[in-house]
N, C-alpha and C positions, 0 to 999 in steps of 0.2 A: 504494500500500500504506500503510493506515492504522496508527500506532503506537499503543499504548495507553499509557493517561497515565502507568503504573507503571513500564512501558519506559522514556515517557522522562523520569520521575525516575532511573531507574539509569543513562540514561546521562547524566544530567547530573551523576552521583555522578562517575562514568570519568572525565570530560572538565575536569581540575583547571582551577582559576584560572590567568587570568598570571602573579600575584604568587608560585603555587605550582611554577610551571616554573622559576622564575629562579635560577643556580645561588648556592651559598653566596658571600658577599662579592660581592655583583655591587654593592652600593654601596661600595667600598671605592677610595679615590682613587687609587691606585695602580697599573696592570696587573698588575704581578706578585702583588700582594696578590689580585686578582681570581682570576686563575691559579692561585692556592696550594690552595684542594681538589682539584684538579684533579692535580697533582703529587703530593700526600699519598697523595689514595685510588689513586695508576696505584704509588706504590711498595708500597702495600699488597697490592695487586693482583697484582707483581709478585713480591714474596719470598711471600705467603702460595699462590700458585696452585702453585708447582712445590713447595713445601714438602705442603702437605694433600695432593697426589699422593702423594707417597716417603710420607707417614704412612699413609695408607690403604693402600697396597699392601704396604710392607714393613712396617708394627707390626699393624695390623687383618689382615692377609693378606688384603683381597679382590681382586676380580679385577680388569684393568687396567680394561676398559671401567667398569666402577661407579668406580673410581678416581677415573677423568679423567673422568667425568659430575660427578660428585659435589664435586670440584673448583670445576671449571669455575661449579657452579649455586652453591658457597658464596663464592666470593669474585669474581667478574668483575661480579656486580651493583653490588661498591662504587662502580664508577665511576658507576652509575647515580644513588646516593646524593646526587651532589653536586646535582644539578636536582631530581630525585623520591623523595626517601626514603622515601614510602611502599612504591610499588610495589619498591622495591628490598627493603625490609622485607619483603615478602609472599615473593618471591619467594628471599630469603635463610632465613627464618624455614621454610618450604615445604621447602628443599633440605636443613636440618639435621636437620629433625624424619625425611625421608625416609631421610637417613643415618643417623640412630640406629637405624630401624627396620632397614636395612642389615645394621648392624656386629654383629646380635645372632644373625647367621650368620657372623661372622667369628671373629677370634681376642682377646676383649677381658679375658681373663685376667690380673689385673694393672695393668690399661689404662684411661683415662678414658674413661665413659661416662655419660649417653648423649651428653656433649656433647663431641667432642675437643678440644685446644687450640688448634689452628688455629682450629675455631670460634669458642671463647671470644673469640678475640684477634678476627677479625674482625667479631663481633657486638657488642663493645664499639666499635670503629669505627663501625658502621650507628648504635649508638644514641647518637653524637654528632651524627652530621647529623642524625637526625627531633629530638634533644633542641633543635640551632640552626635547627629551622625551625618544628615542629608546636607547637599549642596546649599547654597542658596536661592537661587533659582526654582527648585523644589520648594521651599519652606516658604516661597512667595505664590506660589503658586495655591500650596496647601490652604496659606491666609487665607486667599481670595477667595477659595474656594467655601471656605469656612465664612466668610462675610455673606456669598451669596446663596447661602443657604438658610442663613440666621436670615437678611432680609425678606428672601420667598415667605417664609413661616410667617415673617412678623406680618405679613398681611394679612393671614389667617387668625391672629389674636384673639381669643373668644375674651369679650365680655367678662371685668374687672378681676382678670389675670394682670403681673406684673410681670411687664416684658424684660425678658434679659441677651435678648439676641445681639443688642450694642456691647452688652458687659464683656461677653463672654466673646465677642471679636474685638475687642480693646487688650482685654485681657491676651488673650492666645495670642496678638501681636507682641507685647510686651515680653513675653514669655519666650516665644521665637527669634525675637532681636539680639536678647540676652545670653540666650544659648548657641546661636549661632557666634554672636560675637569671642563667648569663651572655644567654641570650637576653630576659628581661625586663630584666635590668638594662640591656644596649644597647636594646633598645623605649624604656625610662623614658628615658633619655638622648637619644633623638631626639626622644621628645613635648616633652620640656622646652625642647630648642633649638629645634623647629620653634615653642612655643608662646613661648619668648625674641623670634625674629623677628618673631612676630606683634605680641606686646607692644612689640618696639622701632619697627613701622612705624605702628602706631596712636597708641606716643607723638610718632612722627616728622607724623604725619597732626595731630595734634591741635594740637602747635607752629603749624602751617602757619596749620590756620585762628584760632587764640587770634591769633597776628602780622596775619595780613587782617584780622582783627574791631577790634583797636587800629588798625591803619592808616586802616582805615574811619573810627571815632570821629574818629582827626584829622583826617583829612582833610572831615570835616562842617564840624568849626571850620573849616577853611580857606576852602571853600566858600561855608561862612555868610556868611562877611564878603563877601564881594563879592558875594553876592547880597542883603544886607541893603543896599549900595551901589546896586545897582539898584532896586531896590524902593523907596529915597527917592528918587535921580535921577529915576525915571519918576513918581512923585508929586508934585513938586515944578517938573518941568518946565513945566505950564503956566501956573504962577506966575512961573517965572522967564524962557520965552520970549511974548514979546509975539506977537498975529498969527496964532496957530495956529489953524487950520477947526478943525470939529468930527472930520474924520475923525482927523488927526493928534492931538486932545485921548482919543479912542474910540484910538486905538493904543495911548497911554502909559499907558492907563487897564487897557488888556490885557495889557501887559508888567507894570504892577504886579500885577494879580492874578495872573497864572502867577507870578511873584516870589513871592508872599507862599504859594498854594499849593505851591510847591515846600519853601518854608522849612518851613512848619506835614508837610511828609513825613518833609521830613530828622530835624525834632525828633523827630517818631514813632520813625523808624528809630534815632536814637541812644538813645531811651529804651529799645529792647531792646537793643543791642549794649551799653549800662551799666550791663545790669538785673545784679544779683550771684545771683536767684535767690530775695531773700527779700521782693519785691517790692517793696524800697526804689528810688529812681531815681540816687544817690546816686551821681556820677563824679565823674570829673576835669574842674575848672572853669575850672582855671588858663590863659592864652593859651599856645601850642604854641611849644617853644623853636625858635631857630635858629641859626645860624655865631655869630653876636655871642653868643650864651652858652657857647659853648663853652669861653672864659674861665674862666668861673665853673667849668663840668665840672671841668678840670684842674685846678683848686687844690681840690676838694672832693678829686679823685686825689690829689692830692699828699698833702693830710692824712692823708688812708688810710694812707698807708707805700710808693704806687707812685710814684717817682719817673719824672715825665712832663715833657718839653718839647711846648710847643705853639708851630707856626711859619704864620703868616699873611701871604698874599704882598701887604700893603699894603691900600688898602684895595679891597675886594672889591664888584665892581655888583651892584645890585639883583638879588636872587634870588626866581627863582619862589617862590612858597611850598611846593609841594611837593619843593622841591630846597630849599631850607632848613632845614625839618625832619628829611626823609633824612638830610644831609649831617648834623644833629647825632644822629640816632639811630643812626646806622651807627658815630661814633664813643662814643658811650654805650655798644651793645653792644660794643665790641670791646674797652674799656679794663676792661668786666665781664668778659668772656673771662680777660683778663692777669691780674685780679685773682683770678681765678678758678683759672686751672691754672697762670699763672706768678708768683706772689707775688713782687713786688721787684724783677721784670724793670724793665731801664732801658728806656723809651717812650718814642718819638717821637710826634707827631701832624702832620701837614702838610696844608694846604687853600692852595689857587693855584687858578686863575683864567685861562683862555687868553683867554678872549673869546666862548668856544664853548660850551665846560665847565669844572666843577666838580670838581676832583681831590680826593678823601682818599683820607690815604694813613697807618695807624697801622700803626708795625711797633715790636715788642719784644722785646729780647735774650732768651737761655735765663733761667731763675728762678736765685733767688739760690743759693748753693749752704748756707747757712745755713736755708734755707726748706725746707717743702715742700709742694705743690700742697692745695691743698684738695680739689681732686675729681683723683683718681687718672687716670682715662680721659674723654675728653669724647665725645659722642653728635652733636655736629654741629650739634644745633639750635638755638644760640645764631646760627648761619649764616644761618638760615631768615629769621631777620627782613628780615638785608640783603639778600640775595637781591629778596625779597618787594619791598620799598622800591626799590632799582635797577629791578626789570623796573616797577614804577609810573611810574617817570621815564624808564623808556627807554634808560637807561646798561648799563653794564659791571660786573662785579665781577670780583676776581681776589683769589682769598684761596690762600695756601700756606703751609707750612712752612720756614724756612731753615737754609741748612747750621750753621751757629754754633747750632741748638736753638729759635733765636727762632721769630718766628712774622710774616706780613705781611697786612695787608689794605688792599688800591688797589679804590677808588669812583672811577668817570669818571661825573659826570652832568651832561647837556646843560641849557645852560641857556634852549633856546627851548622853550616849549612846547608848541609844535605840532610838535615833532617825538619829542615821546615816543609812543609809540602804546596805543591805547585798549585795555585790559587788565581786564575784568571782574574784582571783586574777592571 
């Protein structure tokens, strides 16, 4: 059996979104908070169902059966409210209009009509849930619809009844304004956090590679130099060993050119990673520091206003170069850290030497209490560097907070090279 396509647009109208089954607070951290319309609309539920009975049978005089229909159909859909406010609308909206038409065989002499209180009270209810779920658009629509239905009736007014058809579309406006207003303002509030996150992972993302892309640069300097080492050894060799055939003179003649093409790469490659963008080539040219400058770091600190010691375990073996540089950029960054959120903390700096590895270790008490931090909350990504530089050399990081307010950061990096592992950058 074939459907027609207007079928199933209608039932694709029927057959609500996910987003539109879910009941009110279902993001809400809490269970109980989740819970909470659920409890609301069951006591509503509960005082207003045996209440609109005794109103309809004892002040309207009708009869029991219309009573308890009538009841029954104006307020037990609240519960439904809490997941489907429409249908609960339709269905609530359906059962009052049916009762006005009801009560105008009853006794409403004196008596609100067409809408009774009970109503009132429970349709101001319905139109907080459609106000904290439905568009707006929708919720204006509902108004109107709810205006031109209270007007129809109020033509029909029997005879010294008290009209409430204006109350109760005054009313359901107010009620819809309110709620609709607190449901955009939570929307604005989540787009803004969720687009905060976004913002804070892309600055976290962008840290990452700015740190690889310096690391890079240095690490070419590094590179260079012992490849510019081999590049004269192998040029140089057949002058300086006597004896060599031709193949072994055709070897060093091979390693010098892969040498020198490899050089003429690297240079390419740093001329974009030092490019600033306005097509100058214009970096840093200075040789890359290492442990021996460290010195100089801490008294440029100390000038600052950061009181720092610096402790070096005698003197210290030859260090790879990429664990030399580490070992001074990891303490670079972190004495920027102290100056940064703890102004005036007392610092330490330590580097020792097992035989193995390479320890730093900067730890600095809470800030002065005459101070106060420069940057209020920190983002983490002053981390990112050392991180980055450790996993290069194959080491350790352990960075924390301490109980006294301070703050610690311990570097373990190994001082053989071949036992760092190869790490794309």
């Amino acid at each position: 059996m074939k459907i027609a396509p207007a079928s199933r647009r209608a039932l694709a109208l029927l057959r609500p979104p996910a987003e539109a089954t879910r009941p009110l607070f279902w993001q809400a951290p809490r269970r109980w908070q989740r819970w909470s319309p659920y409890v609301v609309a069951g006591v509503f539920v509960l005082v207003l169902l045996p209440v609109t009975i005794t109103v309809l049978a004892n002040d309207y005089r009708l009869d029991g059966g219309w009573a308890g229909a009538l009841g029954v159909a104006q307020t037990v859909p609240l519960l439904l409210a809490v997941t489907r406010p429409l249908p609960a609308w339709l269905i609530v909206f359906g059962a009052d209009v049916l009762g006005a038409l009801v009560l105008l065989h009853g006794e409403t002499a004196g008596r609100s009509w067409p809408w009774t209180p009970t109503v009132i009270i429970g349709y101001l209810v319905l139109m907080v849930c459609l106000g904290l779920r439905e568009t707006t658009r929708t919720l204006v629509v509902l108004w109107l619809v709810t205006g031109a239905a209270s007007v129809a009736l109020g033509a029909f007014a029997p005879r010294g009844s008290s009209s409430t058809y204006v109350l109760l579309f005054v009313l359901s406006g107010v009620v819809l304004a309110f709620a609709g207003a607190v449901r955009t303002r939570a929307e604005a509030e989540r787009r803004v956090a969720e687009q905060e996150t976004i913002s804070e992972a892309e600055r976290a993302q962008r840290t990452l590679l700015e740190e690889r892309a310096r690391i890079a640069r240095e690490l070419h300097d590094v590179v260079a130099h012992h490849m510019s080492v081999i590049t004269v050894q192998a040029d140089s060799a057949p002058y300086r060993l006597a004896g060599l055939d031709e193949a072994a003179r055709g070897e060093f003649e091979s390693i010098a050119s892969s040498a020198r093409e490899s050089l003429g790469e690297m240079r390419r490659l740093l001329a974009v990673l030092r490019s600033d963008g306005s097509g100058g080539g214009g970096g840093e040219r200075a040789p890359q520091p290492g442990v021996d400058r460290l010195q100089q770091l801490v008294e440029a600190t100390v000038r600052a206003g950061l009181p720092v010691g610096l402790s070096l375990s005698g003197e210290l073996p030859a260090l790879p170069p990429a664990v030399d540089l580490s070992a001074y950029r990891i303490v670079q960054e972190a004495l920027a850290n102290v100056v940064r959120h703890a102004p005036g903390a007392t610092t330490r700096v330590s580097v020792t030497a097992d035989g193995r590895h390479l320890t730093v270790v900067v730890v600095n008490g809470p800030a002065a209490d005459r101070t106060s931090p420069l940057e209020g909350s920190g983002t983490g990504h002053g981390l990112v560097g050392m991180r980055e530089r450790v996993r290069l050399t194959g080491g350790s990081l352990d960075t924390g907070p301490l109980p006294d307010g301070g703050f610690r950061v311990a570097a373990r990096l190994p001082l053989d090279p071949t036992s760092a592992p190869e790490l794309p950058l």
